[in-house]
N, C-alpha and C positions, 0 to 999 in steps of 0.2 A: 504494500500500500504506500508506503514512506519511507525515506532514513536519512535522518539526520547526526551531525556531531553534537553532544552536546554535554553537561555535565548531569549525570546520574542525581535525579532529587529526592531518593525515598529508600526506607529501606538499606542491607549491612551496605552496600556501597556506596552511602550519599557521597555526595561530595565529588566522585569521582568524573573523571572523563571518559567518555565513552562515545561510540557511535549506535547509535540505535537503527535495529532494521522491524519495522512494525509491518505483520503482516496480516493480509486480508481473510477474512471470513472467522467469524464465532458465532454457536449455536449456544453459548451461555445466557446471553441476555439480562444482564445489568441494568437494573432503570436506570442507575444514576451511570451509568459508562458515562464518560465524557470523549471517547469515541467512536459513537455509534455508526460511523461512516466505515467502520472498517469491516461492519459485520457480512456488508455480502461477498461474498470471495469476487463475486462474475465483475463487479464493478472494478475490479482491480486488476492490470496486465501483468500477465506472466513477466519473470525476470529471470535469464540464465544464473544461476550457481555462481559462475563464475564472473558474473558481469558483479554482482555484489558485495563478491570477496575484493575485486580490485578498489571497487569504493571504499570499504572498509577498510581496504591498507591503507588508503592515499591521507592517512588521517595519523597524527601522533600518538593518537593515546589509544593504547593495543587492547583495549575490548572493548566487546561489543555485546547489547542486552539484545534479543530477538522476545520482541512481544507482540501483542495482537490487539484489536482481536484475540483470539487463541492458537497460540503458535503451534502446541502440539495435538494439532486437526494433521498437521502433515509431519511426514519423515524426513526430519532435520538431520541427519546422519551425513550425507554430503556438504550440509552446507558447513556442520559443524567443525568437521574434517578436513576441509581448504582452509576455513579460516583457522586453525591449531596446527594448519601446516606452518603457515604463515606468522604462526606464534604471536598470533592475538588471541586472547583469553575469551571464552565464550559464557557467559551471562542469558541464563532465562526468567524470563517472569510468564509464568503459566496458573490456571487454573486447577491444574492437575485432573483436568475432564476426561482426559484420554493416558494412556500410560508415553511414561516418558522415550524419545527416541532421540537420538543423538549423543555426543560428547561435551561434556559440561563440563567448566571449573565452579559455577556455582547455581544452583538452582532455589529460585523464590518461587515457593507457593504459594497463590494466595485464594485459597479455595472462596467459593461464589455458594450461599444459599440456592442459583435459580438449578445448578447442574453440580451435582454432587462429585469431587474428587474421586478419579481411579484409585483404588487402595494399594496399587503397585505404586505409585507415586512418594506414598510419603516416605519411603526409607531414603530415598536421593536427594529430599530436602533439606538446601543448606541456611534456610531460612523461612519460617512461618510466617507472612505479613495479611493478619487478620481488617478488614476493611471495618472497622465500629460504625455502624450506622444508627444504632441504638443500644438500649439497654440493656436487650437480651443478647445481645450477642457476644459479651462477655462473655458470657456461658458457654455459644458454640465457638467462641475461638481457643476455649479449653478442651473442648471433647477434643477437637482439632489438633491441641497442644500431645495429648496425651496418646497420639496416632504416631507422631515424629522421632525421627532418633534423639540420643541425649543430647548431641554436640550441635542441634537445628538451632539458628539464633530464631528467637520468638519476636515478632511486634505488631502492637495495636497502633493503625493509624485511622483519623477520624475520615467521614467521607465528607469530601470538599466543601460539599453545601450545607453540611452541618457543621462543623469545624466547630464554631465561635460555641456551639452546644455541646459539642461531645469531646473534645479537648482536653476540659474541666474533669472531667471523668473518666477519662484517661491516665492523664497525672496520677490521680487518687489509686485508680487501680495500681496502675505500678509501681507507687510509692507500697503499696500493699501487697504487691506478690511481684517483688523485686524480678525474678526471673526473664518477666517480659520488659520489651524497651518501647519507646515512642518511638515512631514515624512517621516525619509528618512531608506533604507532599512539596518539600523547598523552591523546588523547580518554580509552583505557583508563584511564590513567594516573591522568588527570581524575576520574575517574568521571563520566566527562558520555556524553549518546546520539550 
């Protein structure tokens, strides 16, 4: 669908640089996505393998996050594998809808109420990033917690158009079950894409 350079705003790599490749088509359905253009695959033209790993060299900072939509709709195994020939570090953020495919150095899941995470998913996650969009879901981002390996970083971050409300209680929880961290979506913050 896209890809841009930019710096990583959420999540264990904030801060970072990276080039982002977002690809087209998810059958999860997020109300609140904020981007819901990427959800029909047909609207978006195919792109060689190869034409995307040269983009993503032509860039300094050697990884790259491949998100979506829902990246793992398809088999990232090539794409994975040029760019780690390449010795840029490969970065997903998935839903964990589908079972994982490809070669990782880190993998964020941030499982979605609308489409229930593959249960082959959570042993490869190297990061829980729970969307709080209300109160209960403290709750399922524990059942969620308690699916992951031990060394998975955990984070509650609020969802964008609640922020100013669900923030507040955020903090609190983590001040109270230390384990988990805040993420919050910086990027916004930023004004960066």
């Amino acid at each position: 669908m896209e890809a841009f350079y930019t710096i990583q705003g959420e999540g264990g790599n904030t801060g970072t640089a990276a080039y982002f490749i977002r690809l087209g088509g998810c059958d999860v359905g997020c109300h609140w996505c904020d981007v819901k253009e990427s959800w029909d695959a047909e609207s978006h033209p195919l792109t060689p393998v190869q034409d995307i790993v040269s983009a993503a060299d032509a860039y300094p900072g050697k990884a790259v996050v491949i998100t979506g939509g829902e990246p793992l709709l398809y088999n990232l195994k090539p794409l994975t594998e040029q760019l780690q020939a390449r010795g840029i570090k490969t970065y997903i953020e998935t839903s964990g809808a589908y079972p994982v495919s490809g070669s990782w150095d880190w993998i964020c899941l941030s499982p979605k109420k609308f489409k229930a995470p593959d249960q082959s998913v959570y042993p490869f996650a190297n990061e829980l990033k729970v969307i709080i969009f209300n109160k209960s879901d403290f709750k399922w981002a524990e059942e969620h917690a308690a699916l992951v390996g031990p060394d998975c970083q955990l984070y509650l971050q609020p969802e964008w158009s609640k922020a100013v409300e669900i923030t507040p209680l955020i903090v609190e929880y983590v001040k109270s079950n230390p384990r988990w961290r805040v993420s919050l979506q910086t990027h916004k913050y930023m004004d960066i894409p």
